[in-house]
C-alpha positions in Angstrom: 0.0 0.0 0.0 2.8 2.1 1.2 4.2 1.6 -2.3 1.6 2.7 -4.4 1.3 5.7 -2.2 4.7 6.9 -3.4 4.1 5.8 -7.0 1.1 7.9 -6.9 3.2 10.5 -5.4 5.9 10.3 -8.0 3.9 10.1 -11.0 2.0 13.3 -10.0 5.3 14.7 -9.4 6.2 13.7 -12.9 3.2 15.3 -14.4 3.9 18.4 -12.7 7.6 19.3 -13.8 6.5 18.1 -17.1 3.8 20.3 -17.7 6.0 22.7 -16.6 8.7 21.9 -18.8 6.4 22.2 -21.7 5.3 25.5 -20.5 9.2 26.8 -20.6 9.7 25.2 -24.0 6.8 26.7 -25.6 5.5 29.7 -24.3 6.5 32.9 -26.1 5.8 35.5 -23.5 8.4 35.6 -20.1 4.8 36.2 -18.2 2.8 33.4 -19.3 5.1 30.9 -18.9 6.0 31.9 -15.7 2.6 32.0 -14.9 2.0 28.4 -16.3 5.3 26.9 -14.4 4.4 28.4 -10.9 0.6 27.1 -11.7 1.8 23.5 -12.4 4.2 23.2 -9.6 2.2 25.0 -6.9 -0.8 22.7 -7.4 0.4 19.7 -8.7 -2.8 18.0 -9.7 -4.9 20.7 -10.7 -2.3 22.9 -12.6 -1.4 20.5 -15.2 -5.2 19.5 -15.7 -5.5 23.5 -16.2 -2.5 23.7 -18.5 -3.7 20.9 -20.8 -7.7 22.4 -21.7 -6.5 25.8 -21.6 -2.3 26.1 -21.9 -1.8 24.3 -24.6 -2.2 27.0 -27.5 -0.4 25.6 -30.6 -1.0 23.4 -33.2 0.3 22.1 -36.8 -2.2 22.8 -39.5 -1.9 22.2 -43.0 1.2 23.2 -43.5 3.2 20.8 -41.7 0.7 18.0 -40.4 -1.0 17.4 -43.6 1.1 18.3 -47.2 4.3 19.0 -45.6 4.8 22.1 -47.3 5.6 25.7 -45.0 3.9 28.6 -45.6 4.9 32.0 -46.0 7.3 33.7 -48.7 9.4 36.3 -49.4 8.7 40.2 -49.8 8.2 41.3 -53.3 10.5 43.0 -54.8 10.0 46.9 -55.0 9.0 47.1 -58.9 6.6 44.0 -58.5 4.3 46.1 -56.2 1.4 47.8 -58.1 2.1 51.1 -59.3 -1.2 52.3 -56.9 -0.4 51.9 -53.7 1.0 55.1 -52.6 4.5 55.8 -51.5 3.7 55.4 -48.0 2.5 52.2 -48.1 5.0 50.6 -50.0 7.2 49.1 -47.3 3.6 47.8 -45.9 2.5 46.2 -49.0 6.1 44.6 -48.8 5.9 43.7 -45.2 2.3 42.0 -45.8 4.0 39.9 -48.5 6.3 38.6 -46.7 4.1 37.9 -43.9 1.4 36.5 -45.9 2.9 34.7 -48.9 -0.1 35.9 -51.1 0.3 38.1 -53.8 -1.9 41.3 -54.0 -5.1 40.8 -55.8 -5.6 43.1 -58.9 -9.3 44.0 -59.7 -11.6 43.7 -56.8 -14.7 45.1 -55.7 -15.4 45.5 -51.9 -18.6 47.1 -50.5 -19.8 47.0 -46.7 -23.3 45.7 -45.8 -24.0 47.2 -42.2 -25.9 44.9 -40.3 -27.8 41.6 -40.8 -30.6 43.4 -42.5 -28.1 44.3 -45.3 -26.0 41.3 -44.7 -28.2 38.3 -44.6 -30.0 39.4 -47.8 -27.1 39.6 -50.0 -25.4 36.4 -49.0 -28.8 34.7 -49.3 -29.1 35.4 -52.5 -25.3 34.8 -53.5 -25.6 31.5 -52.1 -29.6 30.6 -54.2 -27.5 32.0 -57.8 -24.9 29.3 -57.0 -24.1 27.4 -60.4 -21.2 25.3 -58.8 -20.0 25.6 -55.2 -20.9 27.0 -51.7 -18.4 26.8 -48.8 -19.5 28.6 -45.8 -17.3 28.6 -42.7 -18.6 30.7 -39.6 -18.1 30.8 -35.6 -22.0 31.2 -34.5 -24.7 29.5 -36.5 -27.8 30.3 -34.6 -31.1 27.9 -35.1 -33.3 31.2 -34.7 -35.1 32.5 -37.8 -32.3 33.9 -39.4 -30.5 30.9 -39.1 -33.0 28.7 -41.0 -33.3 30.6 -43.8 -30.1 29.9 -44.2 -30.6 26.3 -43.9 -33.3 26.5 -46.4 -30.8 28.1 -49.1 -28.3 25.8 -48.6 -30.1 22.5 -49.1 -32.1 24.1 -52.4 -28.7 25.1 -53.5 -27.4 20.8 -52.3 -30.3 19.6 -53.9 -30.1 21.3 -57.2 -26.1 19.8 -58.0 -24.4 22.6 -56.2 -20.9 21.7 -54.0 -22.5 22.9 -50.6 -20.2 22.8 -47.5 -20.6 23.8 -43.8 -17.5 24.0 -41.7 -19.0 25.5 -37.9 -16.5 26.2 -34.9 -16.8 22.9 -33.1 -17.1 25.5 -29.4 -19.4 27.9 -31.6 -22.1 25.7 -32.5 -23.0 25.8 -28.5 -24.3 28.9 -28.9 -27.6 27.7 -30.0 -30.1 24.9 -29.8 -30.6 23.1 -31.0 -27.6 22.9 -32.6 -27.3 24.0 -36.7 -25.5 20.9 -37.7 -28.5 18.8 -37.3 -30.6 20.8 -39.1 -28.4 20.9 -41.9 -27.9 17.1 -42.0 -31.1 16.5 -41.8 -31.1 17.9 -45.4 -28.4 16.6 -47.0 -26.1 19.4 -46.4 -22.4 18.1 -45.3 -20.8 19.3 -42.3 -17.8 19.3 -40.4 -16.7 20.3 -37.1 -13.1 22.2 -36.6 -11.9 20.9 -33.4 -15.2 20.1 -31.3 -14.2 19.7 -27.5 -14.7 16.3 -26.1 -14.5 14.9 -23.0 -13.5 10.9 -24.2 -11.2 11.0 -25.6 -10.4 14.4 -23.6 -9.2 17.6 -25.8 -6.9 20.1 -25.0 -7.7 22.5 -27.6 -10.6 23.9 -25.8 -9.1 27.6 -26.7 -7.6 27.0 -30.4 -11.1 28.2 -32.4 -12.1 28.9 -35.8 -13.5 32.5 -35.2 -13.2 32.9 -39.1 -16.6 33.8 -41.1 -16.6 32.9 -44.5 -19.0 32.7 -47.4 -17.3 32.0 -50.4 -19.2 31.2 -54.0 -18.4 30.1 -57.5 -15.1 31.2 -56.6 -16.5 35.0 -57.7 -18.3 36.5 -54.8 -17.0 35.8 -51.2 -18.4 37.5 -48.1 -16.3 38.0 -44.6 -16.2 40.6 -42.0 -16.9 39.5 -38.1 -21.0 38.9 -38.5 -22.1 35.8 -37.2 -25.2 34.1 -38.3 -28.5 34.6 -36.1 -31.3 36.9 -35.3 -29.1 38.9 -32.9 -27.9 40.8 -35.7 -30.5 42.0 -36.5 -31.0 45.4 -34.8 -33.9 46.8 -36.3 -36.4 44.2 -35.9 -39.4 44.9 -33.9 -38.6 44.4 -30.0 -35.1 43.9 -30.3 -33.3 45.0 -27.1 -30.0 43.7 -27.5 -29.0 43.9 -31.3 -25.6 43.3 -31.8 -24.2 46.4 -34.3 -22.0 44.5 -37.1 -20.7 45.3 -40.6 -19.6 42.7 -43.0 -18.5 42.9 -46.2 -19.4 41.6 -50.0 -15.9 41.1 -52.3 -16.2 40.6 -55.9 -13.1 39.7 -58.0 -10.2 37.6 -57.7 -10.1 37.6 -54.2 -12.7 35.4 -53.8 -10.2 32.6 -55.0 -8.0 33.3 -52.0 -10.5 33.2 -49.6 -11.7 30.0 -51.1 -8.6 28.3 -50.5 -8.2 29.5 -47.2 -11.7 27.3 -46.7 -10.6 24.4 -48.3 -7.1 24.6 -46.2 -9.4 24.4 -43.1 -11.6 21.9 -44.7 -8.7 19.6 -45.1 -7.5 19.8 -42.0 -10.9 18.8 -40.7 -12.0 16.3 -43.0 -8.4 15.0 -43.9 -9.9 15.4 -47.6 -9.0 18.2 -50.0 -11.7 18.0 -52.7 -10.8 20.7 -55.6 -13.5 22.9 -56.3 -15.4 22.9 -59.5 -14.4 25.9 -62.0 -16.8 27.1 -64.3 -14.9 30.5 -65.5 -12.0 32.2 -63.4 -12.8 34.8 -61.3 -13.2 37.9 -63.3 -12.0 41.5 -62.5 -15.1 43.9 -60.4 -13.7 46.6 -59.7 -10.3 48.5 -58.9 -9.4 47.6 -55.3 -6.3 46.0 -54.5 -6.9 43.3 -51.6 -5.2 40.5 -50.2 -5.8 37.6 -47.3 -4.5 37.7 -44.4 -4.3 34.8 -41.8 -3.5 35.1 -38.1 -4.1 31.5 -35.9 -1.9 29.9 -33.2 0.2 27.8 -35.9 2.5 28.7 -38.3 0.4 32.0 -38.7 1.0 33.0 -35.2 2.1 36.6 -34.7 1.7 37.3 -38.5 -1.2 39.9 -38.0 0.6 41.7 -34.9 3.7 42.4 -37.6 0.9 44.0 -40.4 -0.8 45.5 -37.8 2.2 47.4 -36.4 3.8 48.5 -39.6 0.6 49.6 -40.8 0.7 52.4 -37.4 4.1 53.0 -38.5 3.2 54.1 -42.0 0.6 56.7 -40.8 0.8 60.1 -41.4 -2.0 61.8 -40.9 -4.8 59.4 -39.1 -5.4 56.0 -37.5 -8.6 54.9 -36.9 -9.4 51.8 -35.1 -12.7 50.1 -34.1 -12.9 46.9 -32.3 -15.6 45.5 -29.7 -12.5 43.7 -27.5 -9.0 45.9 -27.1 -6.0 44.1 -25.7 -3.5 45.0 -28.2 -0.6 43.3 -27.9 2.9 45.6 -26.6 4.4 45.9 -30.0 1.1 47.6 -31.5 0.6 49.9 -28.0 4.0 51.2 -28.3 3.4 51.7 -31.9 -0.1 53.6 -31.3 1.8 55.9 -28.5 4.4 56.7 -30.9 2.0 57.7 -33.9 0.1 59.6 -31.4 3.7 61.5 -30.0 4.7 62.4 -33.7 1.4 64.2 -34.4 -0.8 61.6 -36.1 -3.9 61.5 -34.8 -5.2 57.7 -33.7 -9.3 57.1 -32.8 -9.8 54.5 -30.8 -13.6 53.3 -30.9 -15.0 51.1 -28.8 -18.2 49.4 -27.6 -19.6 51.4 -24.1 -21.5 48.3 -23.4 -19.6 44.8 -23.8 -21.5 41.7 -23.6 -18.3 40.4 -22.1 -17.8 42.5 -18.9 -14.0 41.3 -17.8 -12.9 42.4 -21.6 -14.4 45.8 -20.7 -13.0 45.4 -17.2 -9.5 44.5 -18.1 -9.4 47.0 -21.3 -10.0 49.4 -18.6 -7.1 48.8 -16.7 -4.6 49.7 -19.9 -6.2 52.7 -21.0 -4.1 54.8 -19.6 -1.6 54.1 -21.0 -2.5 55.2 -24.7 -4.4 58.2 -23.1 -1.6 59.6 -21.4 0.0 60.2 -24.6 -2.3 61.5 -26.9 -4.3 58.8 -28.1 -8.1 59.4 -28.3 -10.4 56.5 -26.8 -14.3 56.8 -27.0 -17.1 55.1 -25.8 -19.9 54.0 -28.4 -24.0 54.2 -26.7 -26.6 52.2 -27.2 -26.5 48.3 -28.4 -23.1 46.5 -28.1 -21.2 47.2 -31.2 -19.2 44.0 -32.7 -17.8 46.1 -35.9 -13.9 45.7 -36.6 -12.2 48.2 -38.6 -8.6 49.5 -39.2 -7.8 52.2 -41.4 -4.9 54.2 -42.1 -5.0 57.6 -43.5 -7.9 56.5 -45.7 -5.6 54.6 -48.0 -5.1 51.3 -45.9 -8.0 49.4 -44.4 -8.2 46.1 -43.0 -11.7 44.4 -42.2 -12.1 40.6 -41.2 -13.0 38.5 -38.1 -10.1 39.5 -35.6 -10.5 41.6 -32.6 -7.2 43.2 -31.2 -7.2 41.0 -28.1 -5.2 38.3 -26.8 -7.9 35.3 -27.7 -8.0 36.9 -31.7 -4.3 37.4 -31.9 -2.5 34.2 -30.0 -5.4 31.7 -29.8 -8.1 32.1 -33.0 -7.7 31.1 -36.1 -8.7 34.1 -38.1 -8.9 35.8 -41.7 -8.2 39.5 -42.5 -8.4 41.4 -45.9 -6.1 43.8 -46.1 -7.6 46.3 -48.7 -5.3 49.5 -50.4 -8.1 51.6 -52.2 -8.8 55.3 -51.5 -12.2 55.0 -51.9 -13.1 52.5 -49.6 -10.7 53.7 -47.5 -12.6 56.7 -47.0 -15.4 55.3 -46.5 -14.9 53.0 -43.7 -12.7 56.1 -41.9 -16.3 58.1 -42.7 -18.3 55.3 -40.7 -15.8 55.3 -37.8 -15.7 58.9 -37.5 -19.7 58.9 -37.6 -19.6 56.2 -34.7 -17.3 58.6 -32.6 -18.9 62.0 -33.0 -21.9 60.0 -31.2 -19.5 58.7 -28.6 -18.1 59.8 -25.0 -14.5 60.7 -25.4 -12.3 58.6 -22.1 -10.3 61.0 -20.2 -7.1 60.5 -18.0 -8.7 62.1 -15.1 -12.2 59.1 -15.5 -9.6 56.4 -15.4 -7.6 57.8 -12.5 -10.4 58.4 -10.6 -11.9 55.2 -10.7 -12.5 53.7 -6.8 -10.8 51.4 -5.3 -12.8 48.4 -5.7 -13.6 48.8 -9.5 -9.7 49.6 -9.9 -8.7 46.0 -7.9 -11.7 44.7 -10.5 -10.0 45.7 -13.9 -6.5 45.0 -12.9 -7.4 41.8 -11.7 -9.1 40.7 -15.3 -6.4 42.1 -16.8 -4.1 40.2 -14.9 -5.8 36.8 -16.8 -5.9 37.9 -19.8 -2.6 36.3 -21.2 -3.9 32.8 -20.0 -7.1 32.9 -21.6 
């Protein structure tokens, strides 16, 4: 007896300084691991249970677990960057090469759809002119009303010869019930799950997610943007209290073939199975924008967005304009935003007053400051939580996708970006940001400082997590 008492011992032991081994090894950030190490060995059976659901925050997608192949490339040479990107921006567009190992897309039409009543529509009726294919990848797939009718297109488009597929967050789907995925298999539509947590066998990728929302079809016409699927965003229907404010956006052009591979990349990595997409015609040229993908995800995209996203701030001149419903930016773009702000460039920060995620408010809170103190302008939206995500830079550059500027987006999502260089649109979305903060409440240095006690201990203590979650 005596003896399995010190096996159990041992062995427990074991688990700990291994799990705390792996957190040295593989944790990028001095904090975390720390964090992780003292975790483990302080509470030796519950810290490496912790560290395996939630600690464990990288994994080998296609690149390496499935075709062998890396991704990634080299920066394009100077003269192989279109002649339309202005000066400025050059040493971005050359930066977002590198870091992307997509080539900018010539010929592109990009127009934003603000809300699901503009949304939901459009995409509807993308997806019932299908002649060929319909992927749709998404994080929320509500079985409400608006979810349905969304069912209802997909299986007419199945059942007419179409190449219909569904990939849903394997954590999102539990955002509704009943769950989508029945629905949808019920009428013939195939589905697949990206990472679903399980208890047998257990999963320790409870935090890796598929935040990406995708709607890609024929290879012509994709949609993307941060909009879930569902009745909650729909703001303007009768008795709707708690609307969630979204835009999302409609791309024609040649883009639509990168986004479609970025759905098939995922597809394979769920299904094991990389069924090539039926071509009727390439994707022909829409418009003038120049756009390319972006992917950020804890794998061999990890810290890719954090690189754009911080020579972007470098490149400004004149204005940076941000809007985001959860802000936990990363060092490297806070130092970046206080510098722009110190040379004279003027950065908008908008965010949501109310969060439907209190600690993110909380622990946002707690940071503030810090980008306040030196000249950066933070503002508080009314009303309806606001889940829009913009980035634009001096009305030139504008990036618009599924990733928030927080920790989970940036280290522990898989997510997709379009980068777009276009004056036009540029403006435009700068236009809608600036419209969002003359009807805001500017943040002060004095409001944060004088916060109480209490709510002070509160923020700094959810900000305190917010590496580890």
């Amino acid at each position: 007896m005596q003896t399995l008492q010190w096996l159990s011992v041992a062995a427990i032991l074991l688990i700990s300084t291994g799990s705390a081994l792996h957190a040295l090894l593989n944790k990028r950030e001095p904090a975390a691991a720390f964090g992780w190490i003292a975790f483990c060995l302080l509470f030796p059976v519950v810290g490496p249970i912790f560290y395996y659901f939630f600690g464990i925050n990288r994994i080998r997608t296609r690149a390496l677990q499935l075709r062998g192949e890396l991704t990634g490339g080299e920066p394009d040479p100077q003269d192989r960057l279109p002649e339309r990107i202005p000066a400025a921006f050059r040493t971005q567009a050359q930066i977002s090469s590198a870091v992307a190992g997509r080539p900018i897309s010539h010929g592109n039409d990009i127009e934003s759809l603000i809300g699901g009543e503009a949304a939901y529509p459009a995409m509807i009726d993308a997806i019932e002119n299908a002649r060929d294919q319909v992927f749709l990848s998404t994080y929320i797939f509500e079985s409400n009303e608006s979810g349905q009718q969304f069912v209802e297109a997909l299986a007419a488009a199945r059942d007419r010869g179409v190449d219909v597929r569904v990939l849903l967050d394997g954590a999102g789907e539990w955002y509704s019930w009943p769950r989508i995925r029945h629905a949808l298999r019920r009428r013939g539509v195939p589905v697949a799950r990206f990472l679903p947590p399980r208890l047998v066998p257990p999963s320790p990728l409870i935090n890796l997610r598929n935040h990406r929302k995708l709607l890609v079809v024929d290879g012509q016409t994709a949609f993307t943007g941060g909009m879930n699927i569902g009745d909650r965003h729909l703001v303007n229907r009768p008795g709707s209290k708690e609307g969630i404010r979204d835009i999302h956006f409609h791309l024609r052009g040649p883009l639509a073939e990168q986004l479609e591979g970025v759905f098939l990349d995922d597809w394979e990595f769920v299904t094991r199975r990389r069924d090539g997409p039926r071509r009727s015609e390439p994707a022909a040229e829409a418009g003038d924008a120049l756009c390319r993908v972006l992917l950020d995800g804890p794998n061999e995209d990890l810290n890719r967005l954090t690189m754009v996203l911080v020579g972007a701030v470098a490149a400004a001149r004149d204005h940076v304009a941000i809007m985001t419903p959860y802000f936990l930016p990363p060092r490297e773009l806070v130092a970046a935003l206080q510098a722009a702000a110190v040379r004279g460039t003027r950065v908008d920060i908008v965010l949501p007053g109310h969060n439907n995620l209190p600690f993110m408010h909380w622990a946002t809170r707690n940071m503030l400051w810090e980008l306040v103190k030196w000249g950066v302008r933070v503002y508080y939206q009314s009303g309806s939580f606001d889940h829009s995500k913009l980035f634009v830079v001096d009305g030139q550059y504008t990036q618009v996708g599924s990733a928030n500027l927080d920790p989970r987006s940036l280290r522990l999502n898989f997510e997709v970006v379009v980068e777009v260089y276009d004056t036009r649109f540029g403006e435009a979305m700068a236009e809608h940001i600036e419209n969002c903060r003359r009807a805001s409440r500017r943040v002060t240095l004095a409001e944060l400082d004088e916060r109480p006690l209490l709510p002070r201990i509160r923020d700094a203590l959810a900000w305190l997590f917010t590496p580890y979650l």
